[in-house]
ZAPAFI-18074 format. One record per residue (C-alpha): residue number from 0; residue in one letter; x, z negated, y negated. Coordinates in nm, 2 decimals, padded with zeros to 4 digits. Example, Ala and Ser with C-alpha at 12.3 -4.5 7.8 and 13.67 -1.06 7.14 Angstrom:
2
   n res      X      Z      Y
   0   A  01.23 -00.78  00.45
   1   S  01.37 -00.71  00.11
END
This chain:
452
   n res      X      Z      Y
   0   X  05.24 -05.92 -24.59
   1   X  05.63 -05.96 -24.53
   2   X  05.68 -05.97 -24.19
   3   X  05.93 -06.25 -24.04
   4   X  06.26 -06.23 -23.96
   5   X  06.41 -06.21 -23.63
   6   X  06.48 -06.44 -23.43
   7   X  06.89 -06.45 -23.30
   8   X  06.76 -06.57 -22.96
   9   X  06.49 -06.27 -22.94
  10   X  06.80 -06.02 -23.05
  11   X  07.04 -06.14 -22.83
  12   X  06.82 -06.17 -22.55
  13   X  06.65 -05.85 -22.61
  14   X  07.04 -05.68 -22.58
  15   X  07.08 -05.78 -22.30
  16   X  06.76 -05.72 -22.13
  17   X  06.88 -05.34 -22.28
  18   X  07.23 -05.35 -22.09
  19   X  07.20 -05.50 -21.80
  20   X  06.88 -05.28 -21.74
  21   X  07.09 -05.03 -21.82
  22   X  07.36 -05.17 -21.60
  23   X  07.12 -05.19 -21.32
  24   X  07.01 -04.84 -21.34
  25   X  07.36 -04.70 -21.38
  26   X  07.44 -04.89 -21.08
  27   X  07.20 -04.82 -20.83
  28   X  07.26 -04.47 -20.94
  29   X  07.61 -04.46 -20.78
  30   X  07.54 -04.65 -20.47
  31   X  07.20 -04.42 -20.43
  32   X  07.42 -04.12 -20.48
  33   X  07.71 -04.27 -20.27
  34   X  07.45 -04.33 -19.93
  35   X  07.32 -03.96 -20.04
  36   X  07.61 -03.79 -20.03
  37   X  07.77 -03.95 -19.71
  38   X  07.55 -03.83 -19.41
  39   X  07.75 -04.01 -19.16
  40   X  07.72 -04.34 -19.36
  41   X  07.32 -04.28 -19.45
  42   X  07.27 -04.26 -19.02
  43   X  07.46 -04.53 -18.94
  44   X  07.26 -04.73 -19.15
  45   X  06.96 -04.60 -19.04
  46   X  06.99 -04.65 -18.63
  47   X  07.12 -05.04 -18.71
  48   X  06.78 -05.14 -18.96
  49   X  06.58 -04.95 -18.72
  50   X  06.72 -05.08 -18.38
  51   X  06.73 -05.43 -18.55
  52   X  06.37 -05.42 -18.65
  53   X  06.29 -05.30 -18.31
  54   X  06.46 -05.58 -18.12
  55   X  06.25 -05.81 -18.32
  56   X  05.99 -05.73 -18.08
  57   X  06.21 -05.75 -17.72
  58   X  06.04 -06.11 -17.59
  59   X  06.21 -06.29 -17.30
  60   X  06.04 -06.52 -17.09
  61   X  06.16 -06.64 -16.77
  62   X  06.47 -06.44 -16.77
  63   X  06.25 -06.14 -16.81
  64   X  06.25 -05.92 -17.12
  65   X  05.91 -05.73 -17.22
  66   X  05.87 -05.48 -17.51
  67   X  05.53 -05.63 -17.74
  68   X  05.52 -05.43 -18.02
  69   X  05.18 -05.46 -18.28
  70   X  05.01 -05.12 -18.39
  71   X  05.21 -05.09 -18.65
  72   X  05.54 -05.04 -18.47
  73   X  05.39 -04.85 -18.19
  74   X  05.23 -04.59 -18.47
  75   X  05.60 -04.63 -18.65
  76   X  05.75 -04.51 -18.27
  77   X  05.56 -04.32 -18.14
  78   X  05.68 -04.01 -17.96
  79   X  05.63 -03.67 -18.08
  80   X  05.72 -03.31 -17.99
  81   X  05.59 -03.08 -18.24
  82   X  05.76 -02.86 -18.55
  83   X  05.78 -03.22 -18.74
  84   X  06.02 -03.39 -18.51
  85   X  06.05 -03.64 -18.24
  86   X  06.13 -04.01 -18.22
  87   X  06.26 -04.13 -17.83
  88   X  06.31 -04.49 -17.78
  89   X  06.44 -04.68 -17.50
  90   X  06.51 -05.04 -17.45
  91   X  06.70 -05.16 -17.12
  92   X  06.91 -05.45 -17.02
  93   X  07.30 -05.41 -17.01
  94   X  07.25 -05.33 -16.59
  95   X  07.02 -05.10 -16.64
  96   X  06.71 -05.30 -16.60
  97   X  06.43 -05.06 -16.79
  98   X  06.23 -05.25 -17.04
  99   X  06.04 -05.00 -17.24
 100   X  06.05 -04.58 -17.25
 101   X  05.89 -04.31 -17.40
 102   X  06.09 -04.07 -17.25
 103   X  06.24 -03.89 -16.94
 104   X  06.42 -03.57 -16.95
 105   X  06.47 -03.67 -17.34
 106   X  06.64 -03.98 -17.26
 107   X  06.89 -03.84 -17.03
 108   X  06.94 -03.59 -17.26
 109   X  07.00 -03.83 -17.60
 110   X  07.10 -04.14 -17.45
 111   X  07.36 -04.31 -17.30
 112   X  07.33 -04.25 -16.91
 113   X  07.24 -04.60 -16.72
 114   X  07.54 -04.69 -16.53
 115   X  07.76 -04.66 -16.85
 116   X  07.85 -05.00 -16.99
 117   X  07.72 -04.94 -17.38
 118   X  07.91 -05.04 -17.65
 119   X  07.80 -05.28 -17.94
 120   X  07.67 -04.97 -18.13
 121   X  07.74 -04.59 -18.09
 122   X  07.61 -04.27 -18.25
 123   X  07.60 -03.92 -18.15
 124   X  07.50 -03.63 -18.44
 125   X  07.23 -03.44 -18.25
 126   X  07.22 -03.18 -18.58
 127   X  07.38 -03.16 -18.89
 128   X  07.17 -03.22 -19.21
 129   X  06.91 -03.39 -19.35
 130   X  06.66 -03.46 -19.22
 131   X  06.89 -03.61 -19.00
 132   X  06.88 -03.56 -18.62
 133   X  07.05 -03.82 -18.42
 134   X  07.11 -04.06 -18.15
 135   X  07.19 -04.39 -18.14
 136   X  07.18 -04.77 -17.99
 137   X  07.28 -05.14 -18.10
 138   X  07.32 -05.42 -17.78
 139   X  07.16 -05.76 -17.88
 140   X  07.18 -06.08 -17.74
 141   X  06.80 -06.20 -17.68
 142   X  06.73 -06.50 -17.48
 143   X  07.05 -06.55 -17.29
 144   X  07.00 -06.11 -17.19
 145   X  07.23 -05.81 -17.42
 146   X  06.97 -05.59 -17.44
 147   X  07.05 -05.25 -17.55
 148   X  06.79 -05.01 -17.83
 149   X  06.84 -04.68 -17.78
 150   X  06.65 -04.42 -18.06
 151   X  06.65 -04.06 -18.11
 152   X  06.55 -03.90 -18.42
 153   X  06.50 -03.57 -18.42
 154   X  06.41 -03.43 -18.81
 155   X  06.28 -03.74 -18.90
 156   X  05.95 -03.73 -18.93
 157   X  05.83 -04.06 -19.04
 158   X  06.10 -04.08 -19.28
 159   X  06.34 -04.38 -19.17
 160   X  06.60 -04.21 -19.39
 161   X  06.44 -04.28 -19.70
 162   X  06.32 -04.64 -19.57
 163   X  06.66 -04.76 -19.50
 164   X  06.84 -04.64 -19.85
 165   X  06.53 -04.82 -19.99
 166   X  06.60 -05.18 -19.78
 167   X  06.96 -05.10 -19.87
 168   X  06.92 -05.08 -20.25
 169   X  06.66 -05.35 -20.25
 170   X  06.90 -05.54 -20.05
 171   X  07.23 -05.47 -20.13
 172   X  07.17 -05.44 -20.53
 173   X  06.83 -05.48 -20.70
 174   X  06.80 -05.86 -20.56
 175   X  07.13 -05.98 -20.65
 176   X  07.15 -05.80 -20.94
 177   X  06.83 -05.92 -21.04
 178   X  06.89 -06.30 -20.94
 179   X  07.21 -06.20 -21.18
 180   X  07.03 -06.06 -21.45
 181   X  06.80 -06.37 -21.45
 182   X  07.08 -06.57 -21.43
 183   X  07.26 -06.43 -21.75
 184   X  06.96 -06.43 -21.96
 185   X  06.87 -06.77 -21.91
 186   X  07.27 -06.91 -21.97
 187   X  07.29 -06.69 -22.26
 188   X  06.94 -06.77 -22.41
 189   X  07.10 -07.17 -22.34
 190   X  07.39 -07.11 -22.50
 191   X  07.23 -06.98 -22.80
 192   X  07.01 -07.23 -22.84
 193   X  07.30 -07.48 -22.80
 194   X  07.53 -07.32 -23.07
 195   X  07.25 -07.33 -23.30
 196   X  07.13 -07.64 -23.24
 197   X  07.36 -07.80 -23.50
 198   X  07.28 -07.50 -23.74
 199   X  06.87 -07.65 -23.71
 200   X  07.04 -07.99 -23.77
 201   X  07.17 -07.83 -24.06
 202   X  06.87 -07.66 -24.20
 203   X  06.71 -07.99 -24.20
 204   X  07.00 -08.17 -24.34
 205   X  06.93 -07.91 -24.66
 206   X  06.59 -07.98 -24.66
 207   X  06.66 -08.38 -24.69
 208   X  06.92 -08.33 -24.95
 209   X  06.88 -08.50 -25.26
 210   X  06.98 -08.31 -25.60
 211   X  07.05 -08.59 -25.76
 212   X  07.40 -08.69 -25.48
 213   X  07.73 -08.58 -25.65
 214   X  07.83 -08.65 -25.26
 215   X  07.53 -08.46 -25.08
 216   X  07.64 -08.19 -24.84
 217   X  07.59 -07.95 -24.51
 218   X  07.71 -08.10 -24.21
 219   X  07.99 -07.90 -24.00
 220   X  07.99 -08.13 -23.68
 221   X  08.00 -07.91 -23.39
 222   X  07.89 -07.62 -23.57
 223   X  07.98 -07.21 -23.48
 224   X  08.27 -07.04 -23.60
 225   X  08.09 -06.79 -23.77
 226   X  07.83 -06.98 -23.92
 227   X  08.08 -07.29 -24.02
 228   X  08.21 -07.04 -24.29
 229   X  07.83 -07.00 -24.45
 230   X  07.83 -07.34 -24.44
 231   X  08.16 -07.40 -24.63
 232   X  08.08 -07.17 -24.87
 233   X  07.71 -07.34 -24.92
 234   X  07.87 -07.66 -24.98
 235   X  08.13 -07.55 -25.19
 236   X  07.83 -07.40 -25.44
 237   X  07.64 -07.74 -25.39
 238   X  07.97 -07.91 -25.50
 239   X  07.95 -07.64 -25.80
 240   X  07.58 -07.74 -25.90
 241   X  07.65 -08.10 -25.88
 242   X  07.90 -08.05 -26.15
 243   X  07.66 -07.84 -26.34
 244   X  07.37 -08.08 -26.27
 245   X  07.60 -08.39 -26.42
 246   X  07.71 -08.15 -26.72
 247   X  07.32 -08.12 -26.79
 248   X  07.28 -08.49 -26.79
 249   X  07.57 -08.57 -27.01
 250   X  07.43 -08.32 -27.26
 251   X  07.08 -08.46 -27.25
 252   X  07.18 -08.82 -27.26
 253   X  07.45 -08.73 -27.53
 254   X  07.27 -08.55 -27.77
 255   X  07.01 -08.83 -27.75
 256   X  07.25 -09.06 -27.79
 257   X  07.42 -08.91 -28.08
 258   X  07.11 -08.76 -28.30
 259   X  06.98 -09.17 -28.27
 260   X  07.18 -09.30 -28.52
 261   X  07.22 -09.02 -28.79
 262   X  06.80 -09.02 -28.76
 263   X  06.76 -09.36 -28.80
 264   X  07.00 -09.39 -29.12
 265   X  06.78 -09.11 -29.25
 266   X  06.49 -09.31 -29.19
 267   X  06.64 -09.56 -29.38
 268   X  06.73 -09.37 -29.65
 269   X  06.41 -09.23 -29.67
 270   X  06.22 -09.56 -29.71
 271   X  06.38 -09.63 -30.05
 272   X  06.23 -09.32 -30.21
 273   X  05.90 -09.36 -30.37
 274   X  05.74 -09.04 -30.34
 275   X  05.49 -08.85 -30.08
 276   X  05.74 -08.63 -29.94
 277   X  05.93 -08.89 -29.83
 278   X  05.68 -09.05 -29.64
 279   X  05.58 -08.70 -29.45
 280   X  05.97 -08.66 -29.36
 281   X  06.01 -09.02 -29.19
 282   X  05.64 -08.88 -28.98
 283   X  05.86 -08.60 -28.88
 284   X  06.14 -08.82 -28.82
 285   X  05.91 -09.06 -28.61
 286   X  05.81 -08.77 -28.43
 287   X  06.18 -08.62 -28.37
 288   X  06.28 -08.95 -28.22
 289   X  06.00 -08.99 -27.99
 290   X  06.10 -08.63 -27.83
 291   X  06.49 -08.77 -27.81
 292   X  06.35 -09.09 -27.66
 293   X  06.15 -08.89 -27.40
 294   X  06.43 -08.65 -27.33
 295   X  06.67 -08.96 -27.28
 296   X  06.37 -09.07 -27.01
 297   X  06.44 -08.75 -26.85
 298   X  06.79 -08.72 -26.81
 299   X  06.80 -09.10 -26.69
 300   X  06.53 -08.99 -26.43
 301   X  06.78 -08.70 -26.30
 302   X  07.06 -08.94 -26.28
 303   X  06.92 -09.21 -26.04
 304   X  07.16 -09.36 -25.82
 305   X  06.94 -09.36 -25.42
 306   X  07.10 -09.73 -25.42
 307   X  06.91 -09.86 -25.75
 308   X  06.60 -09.87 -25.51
 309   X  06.50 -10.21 -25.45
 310   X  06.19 -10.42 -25.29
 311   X  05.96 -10.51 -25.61
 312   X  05.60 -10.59 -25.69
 313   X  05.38 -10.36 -25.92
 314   X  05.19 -10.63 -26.08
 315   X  05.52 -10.77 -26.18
 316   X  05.59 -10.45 -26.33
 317   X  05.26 -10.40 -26.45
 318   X  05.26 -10.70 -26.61
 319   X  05.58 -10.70 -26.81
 320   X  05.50 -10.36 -26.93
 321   X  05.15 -10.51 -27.10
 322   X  05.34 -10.77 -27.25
 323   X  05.60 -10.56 -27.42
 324   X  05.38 -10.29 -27.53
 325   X  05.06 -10.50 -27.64
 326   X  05.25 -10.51 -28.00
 327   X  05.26 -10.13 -28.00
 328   X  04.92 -10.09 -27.89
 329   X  04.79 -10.35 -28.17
 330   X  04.96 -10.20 -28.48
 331   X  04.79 -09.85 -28.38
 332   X  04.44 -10.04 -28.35
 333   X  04.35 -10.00 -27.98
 334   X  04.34 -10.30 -27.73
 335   X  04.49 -10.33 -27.38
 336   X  04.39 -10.51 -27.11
 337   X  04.58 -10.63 -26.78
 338   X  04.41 -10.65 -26.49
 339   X  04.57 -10.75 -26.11
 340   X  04.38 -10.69 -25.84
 341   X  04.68 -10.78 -25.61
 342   X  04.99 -10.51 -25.49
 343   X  05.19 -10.56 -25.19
 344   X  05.56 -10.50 -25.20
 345   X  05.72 -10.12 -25.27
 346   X  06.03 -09.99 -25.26
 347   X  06.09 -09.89 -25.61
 348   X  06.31 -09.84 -25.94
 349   X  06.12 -10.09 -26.18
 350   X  06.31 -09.97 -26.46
 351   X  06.15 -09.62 -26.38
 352   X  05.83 -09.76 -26.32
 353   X  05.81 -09.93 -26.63
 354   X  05.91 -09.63 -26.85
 355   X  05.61 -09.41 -26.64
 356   X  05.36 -09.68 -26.74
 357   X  05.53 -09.72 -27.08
 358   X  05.43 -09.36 -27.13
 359   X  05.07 -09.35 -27.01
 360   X  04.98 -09.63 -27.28
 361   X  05.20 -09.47 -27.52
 362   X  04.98 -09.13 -27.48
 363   X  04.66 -09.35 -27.47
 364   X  04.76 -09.50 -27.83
 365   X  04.87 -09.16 -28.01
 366   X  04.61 -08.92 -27.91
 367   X  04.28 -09.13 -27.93
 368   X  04.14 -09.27 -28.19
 369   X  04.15 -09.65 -28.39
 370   X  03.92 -09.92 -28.14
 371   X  03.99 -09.77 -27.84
 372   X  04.02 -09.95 -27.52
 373   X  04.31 -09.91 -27.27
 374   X  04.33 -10.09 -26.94
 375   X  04.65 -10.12 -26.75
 376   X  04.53 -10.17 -26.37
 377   X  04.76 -10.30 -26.07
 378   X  04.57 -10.28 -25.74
 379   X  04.36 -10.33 -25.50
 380   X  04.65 -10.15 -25.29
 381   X  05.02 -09.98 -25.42
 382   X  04.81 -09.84 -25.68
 383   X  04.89 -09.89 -26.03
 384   X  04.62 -09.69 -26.32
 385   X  04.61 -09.65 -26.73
 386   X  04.24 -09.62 -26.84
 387   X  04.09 -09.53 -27.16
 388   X  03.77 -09.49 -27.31
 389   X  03.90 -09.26 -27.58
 390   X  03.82 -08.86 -27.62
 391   X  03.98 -08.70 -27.33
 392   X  04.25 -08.45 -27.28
 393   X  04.16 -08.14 -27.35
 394   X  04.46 -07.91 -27.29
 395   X  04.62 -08.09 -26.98
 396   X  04.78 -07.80 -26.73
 397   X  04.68 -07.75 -26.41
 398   X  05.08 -07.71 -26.32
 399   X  05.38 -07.87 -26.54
 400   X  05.70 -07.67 -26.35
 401   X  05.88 -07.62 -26.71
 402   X  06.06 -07.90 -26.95
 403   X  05.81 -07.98 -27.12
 404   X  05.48 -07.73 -27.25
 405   X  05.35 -07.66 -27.55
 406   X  05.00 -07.86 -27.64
 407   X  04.74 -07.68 -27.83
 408   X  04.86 -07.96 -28.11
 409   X  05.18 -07.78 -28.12
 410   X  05.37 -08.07 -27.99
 411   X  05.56 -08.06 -27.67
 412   X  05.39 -08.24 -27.35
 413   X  05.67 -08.48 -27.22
 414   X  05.56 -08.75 -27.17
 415   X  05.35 -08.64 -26.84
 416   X  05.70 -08.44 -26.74
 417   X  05.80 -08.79 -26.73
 418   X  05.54 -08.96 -26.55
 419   X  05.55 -08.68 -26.29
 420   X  05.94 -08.66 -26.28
 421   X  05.89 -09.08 -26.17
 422   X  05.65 -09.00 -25.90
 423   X  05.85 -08.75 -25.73
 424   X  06.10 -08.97 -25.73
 425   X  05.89 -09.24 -25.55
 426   X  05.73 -08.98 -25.33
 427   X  05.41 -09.12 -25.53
 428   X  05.09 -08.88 -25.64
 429   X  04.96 -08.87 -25.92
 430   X  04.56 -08.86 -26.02
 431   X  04.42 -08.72 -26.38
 432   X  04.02 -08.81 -26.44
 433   X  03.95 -08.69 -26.80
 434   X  03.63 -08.62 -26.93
 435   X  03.58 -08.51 -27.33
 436   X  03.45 -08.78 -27.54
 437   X  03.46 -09.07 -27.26
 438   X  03.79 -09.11 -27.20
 439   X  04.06 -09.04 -26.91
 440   X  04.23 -09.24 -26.61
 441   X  04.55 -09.18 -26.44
 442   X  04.63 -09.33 -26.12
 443   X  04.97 -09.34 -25.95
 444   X  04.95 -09.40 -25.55
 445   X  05.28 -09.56 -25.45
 446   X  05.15 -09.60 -25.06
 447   X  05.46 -09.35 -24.95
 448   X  05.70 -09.65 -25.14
 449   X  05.53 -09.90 -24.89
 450   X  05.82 -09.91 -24.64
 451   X  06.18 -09.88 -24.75
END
């Protein structure tokens, strides 16, 4: 099964997925390694998240300032004195007003003493290293009181390092760089879609194009750069078929035209000589012009003009065809029969229309035998039918893609290239019931010709 091809969007927006995860790896990478490297910076940070979460829970009522922590925080704080390290904490007002310890001898020893007016934040380095061992406090401003946190972390044992280079690169990069990232993928996956919007506009242009316009071509309105030159270059080879296409038309109507005229001198010719031979020459003469007269059909089909469309009736059509033909149909010794059931309006080339019917009844007459009955139908509906009672067709083809095919008879099948070569042209479909030795019916459904 070939598989399908990609899609630009999916490649483009696959890249960058690529780069800017790439880009966001490389990234936190240096500021990781920058915090890592920079013990001073990594502390500072550290005190400040950790003091500012802890304020969170300094409550002032009344002008006085309790410490309410939940389990978590007192768990998070709690003070310890073994080989994994301490944690001291104490929270006071700027005069010294003691709000929460959990310390004594500690405090004096790590902290800032009480009668000292503290500054908006200080550090002291209690031990070089990691894990860090320091001091620290941050004064707030907490209902109308600057209260001052106060921690000491000695070896860190619940690991507040590691927790505040995480909140700093979740912080400082991965969100922004994410709302970024989401940012870029979403203007880029819009501005693909936009610059190929008129390439889609395109693509269905070609699908609408009709083979048949000299003038037909790609539209370049608003269209990429890159693509505008495909484009140029597709019209340039539709410009190059068009002339090929008309060259193919002059030579089919030409040759028709010119091979008439020598033919029907021959003819002529032929009918003053008395002799057998003569007569089987002018068969094959007969013959020779129905295929030119066929061929003409065809290459007047591939040069219809969209504008020689018009509003018209089928029964009209229908009609005038019986009438013109009946002579035909009598010297061969069949009968035909016009029926009209009734047809609205279509949007049609008569001239076309005629020459399809003109063809059914002319295949009805020549391969079925003297006394049969045809019947030229018009209606109920844009349906138009050519019924026989005859033998049947007994080599039609399932598919008719070439010229014309070669019947079991040896003659070449155009005259349903014709018929079909019509209906495409009117968007019409066309129906074959045949049975051997009771006859065949085709119908034409011009229902897609309705509007117009």
């Amino acid at each position: 099964m070939r598989s399908r091809n990609p899609s630009l969007i999916g490649i483009v927006a696959r890249r960058i997925i690529a780069f800017s995860l790439l880009a966001m790896a490389i990234q936190i990478g240096v500021v990781f390694a920058d915090y890592w490297f920079d013990d001073d910076k990594l502390s500072v940070l550290m005190l400040q998240q950790e003091t500012e979460n802890l304020i969170e829970y300094v409550q002032v009522r009344d002008g006085v300032a309790r410490y309410e922590p939940n389990r978590d925080v007192r768990e998070r704080y709690l003070d310890r004195s073994d080989d994994n390290g301490a944690i001291f904490l104490r929270i006071r007002t700027a005069s010294g007003e003691m709000i929460h310890s959990n310390c004594t001898a500690e405090c004096a020893q790590h902290f800032l003493p009480l009668n000292v007016d503290a500054p908006q934040f200080w550090k002291r380095l209690i031990a070089p290293g990691k894990p860090f061992s320091v001091a620290g406090g941050q004064t707030f401003e907490r209902g109308g009181l600057v209260v001052l946190v106060e921690l000491a972390i000695l070896n860190d044992p619940n690991g507040f390092m590691y927790g505040a280079l995480l909140h700093e690169m979740f912080d400082s990069m991965i969100v922004p760089m994410t709302l970024m990232f989401c940012l870029v993928i979403g203007a880029t996956i819009w501005s693909v879609r936009s610059a190929l919007r008129p390439v889609a506009m395109a693509a269905q242009a070609a699908d609408a194009l009709d083979p048949r316009d000299s003038n037909a071509r790609l539209p370049l309105t608003r269209m990429p750069q890159e693509i505008a030159r495909l484009v140029t270059a597709v019209n340039r080879m539709l410009t190059r078929v068009a002339d090929l296409i008309q060259s193919q038309k002059l030579f089919s109507s030409s040759i028709a035209h010119e091979i008439r005229t020598p033919v029907s001198i021959a003819k002529m010719e032929l009918s003053r000589i008395d002799d057998p031979r003569a007569r089987n020459a002018e068969r094959d003469l007969d013959a020779l012009t129905h295929i030119l007269e066929q061929l003409t059909s065809l290459a007047r089909a591939d040069a219809v003009d969209p504008s020689a469309y018009q509003r018209t009736s089928l029964s009209q059509i229908g009609a005038a065809v019986a009438e013109a033909i009946a002579p035909f149909v009598f010297d061969h010794d069949k009968s035909l029969e016009f029926v009209d059931e009734g047809t609205p309006q279509i949007t049609a080339i008569p001239a076309l229309v005629q020459n399809m019917l003109r063809n059914l009844i002319e295949n009805a007459v020549k391969h079925n035998p003297p006394g049969t009955r045809i019947v030229l139908t018009c209606g109920p509906g844009p349906v138009v039918s050519v019924e026989d009672d005859g033998k049947g067709l007994i080599d039609l083809p399932e598919h008719n893609e070439d010229l014309g095919y070669v019947k079991s008879s040896g003659q070449l099948g155009l005259g349903l290239k014709i018929v079909r070569r019509i209906s495409e042209l009117h968007q019409a479909t066309v129906a074959v019931d045949t049975t051997p030795g009771r006859g065949t019916r085709f119908s034409i459904d011009f229902s897609a010709a309705l509007s117009g």
